[in-house]
C-alpha positions in Angstrom: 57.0 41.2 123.9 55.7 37.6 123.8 52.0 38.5 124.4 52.4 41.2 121.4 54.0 38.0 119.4 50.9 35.5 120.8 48.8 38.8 119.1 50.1 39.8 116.1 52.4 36.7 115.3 55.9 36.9 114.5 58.2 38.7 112.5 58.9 36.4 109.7 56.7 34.8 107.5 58.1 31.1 107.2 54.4 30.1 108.1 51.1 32.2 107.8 49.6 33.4 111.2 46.1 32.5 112.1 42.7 34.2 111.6 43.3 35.9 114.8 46.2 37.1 114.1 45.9 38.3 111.1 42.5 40.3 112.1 44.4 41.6 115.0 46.9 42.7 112.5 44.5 44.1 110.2 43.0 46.0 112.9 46.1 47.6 113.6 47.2 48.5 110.3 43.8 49.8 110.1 43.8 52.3 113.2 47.3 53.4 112.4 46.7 54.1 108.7 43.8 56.4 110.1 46.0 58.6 112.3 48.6 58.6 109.7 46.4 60.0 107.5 44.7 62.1 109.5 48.1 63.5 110.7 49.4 64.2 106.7 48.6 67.1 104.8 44.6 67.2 103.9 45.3 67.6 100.5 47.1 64.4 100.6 45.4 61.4 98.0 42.6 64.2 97.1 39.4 64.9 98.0 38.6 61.5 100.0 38.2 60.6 103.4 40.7 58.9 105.3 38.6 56.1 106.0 38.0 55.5 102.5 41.8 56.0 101.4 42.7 53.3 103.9 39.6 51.1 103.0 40.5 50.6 99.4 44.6 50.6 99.9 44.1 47.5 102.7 41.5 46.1 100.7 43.4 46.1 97.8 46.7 45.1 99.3 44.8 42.2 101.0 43.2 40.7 98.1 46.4 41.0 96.1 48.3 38.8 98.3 45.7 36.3 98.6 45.3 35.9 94.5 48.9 35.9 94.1 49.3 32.8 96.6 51.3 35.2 99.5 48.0 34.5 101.8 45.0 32.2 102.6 42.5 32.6 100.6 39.2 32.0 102.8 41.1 34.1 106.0 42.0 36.7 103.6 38.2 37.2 103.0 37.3 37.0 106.4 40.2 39.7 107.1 38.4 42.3 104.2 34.8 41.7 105.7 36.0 42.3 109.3 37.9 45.7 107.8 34.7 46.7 106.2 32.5 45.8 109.1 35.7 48.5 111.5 35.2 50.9 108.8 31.3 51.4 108.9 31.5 50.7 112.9 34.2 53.8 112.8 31.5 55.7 110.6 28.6 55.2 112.7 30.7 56.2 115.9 32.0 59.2 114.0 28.3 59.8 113.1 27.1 59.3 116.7 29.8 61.6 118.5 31.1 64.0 116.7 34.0 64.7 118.8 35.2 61.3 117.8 34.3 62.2 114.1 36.7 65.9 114.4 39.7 63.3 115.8 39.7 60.5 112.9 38.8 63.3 110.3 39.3 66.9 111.1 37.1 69.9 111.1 36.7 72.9 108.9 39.3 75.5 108.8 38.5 79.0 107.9 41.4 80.3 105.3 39.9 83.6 104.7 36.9 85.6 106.5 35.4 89.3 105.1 38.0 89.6 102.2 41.0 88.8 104.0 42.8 85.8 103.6 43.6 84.6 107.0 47.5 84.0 106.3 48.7 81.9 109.8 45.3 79.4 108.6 46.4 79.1 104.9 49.9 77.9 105.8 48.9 75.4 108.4 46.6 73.8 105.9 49.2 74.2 103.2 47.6 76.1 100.9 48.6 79.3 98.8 46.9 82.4 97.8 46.9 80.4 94.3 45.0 77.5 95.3 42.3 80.2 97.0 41.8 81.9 93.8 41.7 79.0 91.6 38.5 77.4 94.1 37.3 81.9 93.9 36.8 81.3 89.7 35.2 77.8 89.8 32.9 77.9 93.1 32.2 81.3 93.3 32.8 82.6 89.4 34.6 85.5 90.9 38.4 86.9 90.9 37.2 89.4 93.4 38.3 88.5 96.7 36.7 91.5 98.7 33.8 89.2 97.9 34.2 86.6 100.4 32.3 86.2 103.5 34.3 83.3 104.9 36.3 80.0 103.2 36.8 77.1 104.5 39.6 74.5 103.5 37.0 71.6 104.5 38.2 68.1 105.8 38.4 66.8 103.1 40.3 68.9 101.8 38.2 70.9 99.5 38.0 74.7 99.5 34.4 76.2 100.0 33.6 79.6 99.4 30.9 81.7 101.1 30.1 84.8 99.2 28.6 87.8 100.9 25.0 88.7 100.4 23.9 91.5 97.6 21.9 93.9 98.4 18.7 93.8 96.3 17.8 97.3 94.8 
């Protein structure tokens, strides 16, 4: 417990911690807010990616404190350029191995394939039939269903719709 307090500082806030600590904190708050994120509904806060989400909240939250007097001003700064700098190393590493990319942001998941909404997929992305139709009429200008190749509910949280192929006359 004292080397997590030599980390991260105490509890109470009589004083304010040190760079250190605070970026220590920062980093935490950072890496958590990612997997609870990625661990809530992919609908959650719209169509963005959980990096961004936590990017502006922290970054906002960060600078608040330090304009209304809570927090240093110069460590504050430092503590939003070292979040940015974690965020695009996070990007690049999600860039550069995808598996990490799929853990900190998902995959794909197919909700319907040949016509047929894929029922067991819709729920565990918590989606309705509803939802489907509504991205059918604005992607794919269509109410027909039997029309799908395949959708996806996409990570970030979008609904794409692959139509099958016409046959040319």
């Amino acid at each position: 417990m004292e080397l997590l307090n030599s980390i991260f500082g105490q509890g109470s806030y009589e004083g304010f911690t040190h760079l250190l600590q605070m970026s220590a904190r920062a980093a935490l708050v950072f890496v958590t807010s990612i997997f609870i994120l990625r661990f809530a509904h992919r609908r959650f806060l719209g169509k963005f990616a959980p990096f961004d989400i936590i990017l502006a909240f922290m970054i906002g939250s960060l600078l608040s404190r330090s304009i209304n007097g809570k927090a240093p001003v110069f460590e504050t700064i430092a503590i939003v350029l070292l979040i940015i700098v974690f965020h695009h190393v996070l990007a690049v590493l999600s860039l550069r191995f995808p598996r990490f990319g799929r853990v900190t942001s998902g995959q794909p998941r197919e909700i319907a394939r040949d016509g047929k909404v894929l029922k067991e997929e819709m729920e565990s992305s918590r989606i309705g039939e509803e939802d489907l139709m509504e991205a059918l009429r604005l992607r794919a200008h269509t109410q027909d269903l039997s029309r799908i190749k395949n959708a996806f509910m996409e990570r970030n949280g979008n609904i794409s719709i692959v139509m099958e192929e016409q046959e040319k006359n």
